[in-house]
C-alpha positions in Angstrom: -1.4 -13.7 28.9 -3.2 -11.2 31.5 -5.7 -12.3 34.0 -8.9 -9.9 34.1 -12.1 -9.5 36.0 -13.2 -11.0 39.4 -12.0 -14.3 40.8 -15.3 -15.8 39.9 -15.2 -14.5 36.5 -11.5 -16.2 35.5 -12.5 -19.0 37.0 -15.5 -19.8 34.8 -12.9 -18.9 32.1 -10.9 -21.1 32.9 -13.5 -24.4 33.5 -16.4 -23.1 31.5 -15.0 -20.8 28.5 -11.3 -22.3 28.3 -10.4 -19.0 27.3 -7.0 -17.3 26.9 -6.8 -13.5 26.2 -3.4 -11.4 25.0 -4.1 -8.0 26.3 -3.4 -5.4 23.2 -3.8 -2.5 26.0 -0.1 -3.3 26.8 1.5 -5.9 24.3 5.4 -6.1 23.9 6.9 -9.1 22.3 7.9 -10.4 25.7 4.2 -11.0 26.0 3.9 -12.2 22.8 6.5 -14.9 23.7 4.8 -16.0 26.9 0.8 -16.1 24.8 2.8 -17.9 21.2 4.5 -20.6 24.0 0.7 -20.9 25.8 -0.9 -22.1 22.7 1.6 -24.1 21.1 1.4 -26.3 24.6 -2.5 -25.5 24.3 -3.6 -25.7 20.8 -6.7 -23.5 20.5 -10.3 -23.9 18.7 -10.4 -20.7 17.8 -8.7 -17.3 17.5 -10.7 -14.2 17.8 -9.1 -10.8 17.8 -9.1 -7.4 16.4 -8.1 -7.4 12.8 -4.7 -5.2 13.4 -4.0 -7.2 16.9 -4.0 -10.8 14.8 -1.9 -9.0 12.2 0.9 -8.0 14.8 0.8 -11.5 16.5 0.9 -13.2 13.2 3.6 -11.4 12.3 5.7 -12.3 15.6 4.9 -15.8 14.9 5.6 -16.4 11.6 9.1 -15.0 12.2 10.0 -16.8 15.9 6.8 -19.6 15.9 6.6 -20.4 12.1 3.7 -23.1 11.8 3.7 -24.1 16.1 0.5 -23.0 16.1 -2.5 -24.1 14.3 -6.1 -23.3 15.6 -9.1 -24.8 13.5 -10.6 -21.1 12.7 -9.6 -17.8 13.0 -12.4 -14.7 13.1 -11.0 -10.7 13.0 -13.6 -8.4 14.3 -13.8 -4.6 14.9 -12.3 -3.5 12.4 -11.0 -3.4 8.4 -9.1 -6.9 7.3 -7.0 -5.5 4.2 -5.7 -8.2 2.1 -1.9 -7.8 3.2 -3.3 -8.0 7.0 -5.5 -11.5 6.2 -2.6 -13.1 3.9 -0.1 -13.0 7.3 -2.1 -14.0 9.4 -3.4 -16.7 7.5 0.6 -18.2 6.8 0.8 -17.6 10.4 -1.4 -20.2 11.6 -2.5 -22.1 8.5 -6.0 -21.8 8.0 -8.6 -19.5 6.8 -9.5 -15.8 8.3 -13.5 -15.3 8.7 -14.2 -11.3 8.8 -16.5 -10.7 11.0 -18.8 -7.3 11.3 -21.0 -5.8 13.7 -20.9 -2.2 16.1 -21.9 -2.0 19.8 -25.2 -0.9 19.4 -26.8 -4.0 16.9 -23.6 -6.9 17.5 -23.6 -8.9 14.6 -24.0 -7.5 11.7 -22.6 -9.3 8.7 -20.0 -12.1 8.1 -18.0 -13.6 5.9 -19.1 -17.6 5.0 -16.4 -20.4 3.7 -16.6 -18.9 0.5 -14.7 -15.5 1.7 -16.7 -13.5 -0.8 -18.7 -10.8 0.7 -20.4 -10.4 3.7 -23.8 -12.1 4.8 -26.0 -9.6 6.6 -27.5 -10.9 9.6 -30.9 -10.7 8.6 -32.7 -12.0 11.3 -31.8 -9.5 13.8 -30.7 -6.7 11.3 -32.6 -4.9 8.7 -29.8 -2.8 6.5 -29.9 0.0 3.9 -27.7 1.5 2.5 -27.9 5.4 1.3 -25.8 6.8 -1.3 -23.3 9.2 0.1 -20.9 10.9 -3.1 -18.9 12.7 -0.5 -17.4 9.4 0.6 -17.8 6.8 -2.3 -19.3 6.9 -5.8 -19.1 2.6 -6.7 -22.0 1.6 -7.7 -24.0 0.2 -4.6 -22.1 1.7 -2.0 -23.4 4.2 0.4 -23.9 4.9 4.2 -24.9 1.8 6.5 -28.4 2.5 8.0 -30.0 -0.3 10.7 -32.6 -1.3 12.2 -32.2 -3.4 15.0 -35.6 -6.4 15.0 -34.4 -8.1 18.3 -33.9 -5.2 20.7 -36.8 -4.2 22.7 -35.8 -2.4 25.5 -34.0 0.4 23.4 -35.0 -0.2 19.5 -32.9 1.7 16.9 -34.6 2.0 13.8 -32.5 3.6 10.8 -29.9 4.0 12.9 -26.9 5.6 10.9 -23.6 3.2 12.3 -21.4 5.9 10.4 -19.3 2.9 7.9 -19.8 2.9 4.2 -20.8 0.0 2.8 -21.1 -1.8 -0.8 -24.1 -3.9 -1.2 -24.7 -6.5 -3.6 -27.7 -8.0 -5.4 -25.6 -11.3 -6.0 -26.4 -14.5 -4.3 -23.5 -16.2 -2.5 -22.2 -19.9 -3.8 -22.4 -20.9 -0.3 -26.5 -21.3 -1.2 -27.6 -19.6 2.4 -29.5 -17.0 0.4 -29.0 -13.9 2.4 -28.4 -10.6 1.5 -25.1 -9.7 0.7 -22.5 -7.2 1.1 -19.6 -7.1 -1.2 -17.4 -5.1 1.2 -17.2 -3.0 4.3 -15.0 0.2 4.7 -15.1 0.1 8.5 -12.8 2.0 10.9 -8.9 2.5 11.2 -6.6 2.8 14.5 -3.5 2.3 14.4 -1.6 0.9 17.6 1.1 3.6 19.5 4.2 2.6 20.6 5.3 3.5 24.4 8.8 5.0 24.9 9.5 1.4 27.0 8.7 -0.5 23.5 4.8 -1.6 24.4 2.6 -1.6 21.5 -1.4 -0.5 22.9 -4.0 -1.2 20.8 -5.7 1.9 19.1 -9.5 0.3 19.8 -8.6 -0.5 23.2 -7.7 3.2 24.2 -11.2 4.5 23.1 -12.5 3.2 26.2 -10.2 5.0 28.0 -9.4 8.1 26.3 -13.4 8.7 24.7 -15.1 7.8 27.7 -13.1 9.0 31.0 -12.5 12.7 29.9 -15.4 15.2 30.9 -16.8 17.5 28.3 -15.0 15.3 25.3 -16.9 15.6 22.1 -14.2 13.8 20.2 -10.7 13.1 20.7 -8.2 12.2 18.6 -4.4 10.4 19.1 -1.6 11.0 16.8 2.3 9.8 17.7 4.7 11.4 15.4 7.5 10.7 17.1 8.1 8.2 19.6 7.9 10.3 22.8 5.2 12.9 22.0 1.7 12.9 21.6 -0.7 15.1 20.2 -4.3 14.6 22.1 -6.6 16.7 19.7 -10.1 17.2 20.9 -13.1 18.8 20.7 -14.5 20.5 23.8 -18.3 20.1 24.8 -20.2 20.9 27.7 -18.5 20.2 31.0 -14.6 20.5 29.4 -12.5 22.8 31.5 -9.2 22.5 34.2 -10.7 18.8 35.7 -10.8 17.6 31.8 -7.0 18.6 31.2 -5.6 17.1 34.6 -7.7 13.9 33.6 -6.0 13.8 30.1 -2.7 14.6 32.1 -3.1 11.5 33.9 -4.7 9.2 31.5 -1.6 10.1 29.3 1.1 9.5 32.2 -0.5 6.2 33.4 -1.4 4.9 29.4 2.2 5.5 28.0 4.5 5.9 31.0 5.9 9.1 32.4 8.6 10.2 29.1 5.6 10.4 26.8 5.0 14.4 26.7 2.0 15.5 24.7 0.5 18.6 23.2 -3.3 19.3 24.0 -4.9 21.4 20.6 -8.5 22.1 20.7 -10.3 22.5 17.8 -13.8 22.5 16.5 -13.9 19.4 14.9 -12.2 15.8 13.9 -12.5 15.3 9.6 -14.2 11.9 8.7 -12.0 9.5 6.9 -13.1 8.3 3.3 -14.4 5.1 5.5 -17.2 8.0 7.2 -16.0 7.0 10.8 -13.8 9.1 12.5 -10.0 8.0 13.6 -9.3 7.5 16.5 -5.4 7.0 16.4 -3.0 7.4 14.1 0.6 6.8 14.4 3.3 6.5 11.7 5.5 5.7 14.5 4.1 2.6 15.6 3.6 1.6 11.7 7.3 1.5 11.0 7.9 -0.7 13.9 5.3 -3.1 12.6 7.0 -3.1 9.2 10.1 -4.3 10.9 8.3 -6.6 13.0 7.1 -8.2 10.5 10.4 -8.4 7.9 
């Protein structure tokens, strides 16, 4: 469990929020330990997490915490759910995942109901189409996500392209809410990397870092093939030059610790994945050790 923000800000947190974080920017499963101990003294309402960061601490539980914990809901956001992903983490802590979908730019887009069939589309604050796109799926109703956002006034999107591919649905859901429906989402991928000292950091939480705090980054990409090497992949824009590669020097040393070395290859651009979002991290390395974690 890692404290963040001001004082002010834990402590409403703590009184206001009661809520307890695991931070997947640095997770070993010493801190795994300390956050499965937490809530099986605290049993929580609700667990809310990226879909692969519930996977890896469902994982560690069912094999040192098998049915300690039990929360009344749990909600994966962010990113894909695959089956194998939602059928762990639901033996973990013995109760139903809600998938959960939205971006940045809208929030909440669609969500799963208690019939875990298909997605409801937030249609009071979303308007959604869908545009066939051959080059990344051919089933039938599935194409490119467009929205329009209906509550944002101070910077409106309309058609806004979110870059997943969806697959729509004309059905209506046995729930009886009557909204429109999405049968699936093929959303993004990032796979965790695993430090030389044995931490696991969350692929989604490095975009912040990597994306955002290197100047003249069009696109960067992660990928681990072996345990201490790195190759950073990125496509130059406007403003890259000898400040941009001391920053990724840095941002490298202070992310993974000092033995990761890494590899900088420029190119001219990052392939989509058959999802139409681009990945951010990918890492065979860390995906064997969450095989084993998990056996």
């Amino acid at each position: 469990v890692t404290e963040r923000g001001t004082f002010k800000q834990r402590l409403r947190r703590l009184l206001l929020e009661r809520e307890t974080y695991l931070n997947t920017l640095a997770v070993d499963e010493a801190k795994m330990r300390y956050f499965a101990e937490h809530l099986r003294r605290y049993q929580p309402g609700l667990l809310f997490g990226h879909a692969h960061s519930l996977y890896l601490f469902a994982a560690y539980v069912n094999k040192n915490f098998a049915g300690a914990i039990r929360p009344n809901g749990v909600i994966s956001a962010a990113m894909m759910l695959h089956d194998w992903q939602r059928e762990t983490i639901e033996k973990a802590f013995g109760t139903k995942v809600t998938n959960r979908y939205g971006c940045e730019e809208t929030s909440l887009i669609a969500s799963e109901c208690e019939e875990h069939q298909g997605f409801h589309l937030n249609a009071d604050s979303v308007y959604a189409e869908i545009i066939p796109d051959p080059q990344f799926t051919t089933e039938q109703g599935g194409g490119a996500l467009v929205i329009t956002d209906l509550t944002n006034r101070a910077m409106p999107l309309i058609r806004y392209r979110v870059g997943d591919v969806v697959v729509g649905s004309s059905r209506l859901c046995r729930c009886g809410r009557g909204l429109p429906m999405l049968e699936k989402v093929i959303g993004r991928e990032a796979d965790y990397v695993l430090t030389p000292n044995g931490q696991l950091i969350s692929g989604i939480s490095l975009t912040d870092h990597f994306a955002t705090e290197i100047a003249g980054a069009g696109q960067v990409q992660l990928v681990q093939e072996r345990l201490k090497f790195l190759k950073v992949r990125l496509v130059p824009s406007e403003g890259f030059g000898p400040n941009s590669q001391q920053q990724i020097a840095t941002l490298v040393a202070e992310t993974f610790g000092a033995e990761m070395k890494y590899e900088l290859e420029l190119v001219t651009t990052i392939p989509q994945e058959a999802s139409g979002k681009y990945r951010f991290c990918i890492s065979p390395v860390a995906n064997e050790y969450l095989r084993e974690l998990a056996s």
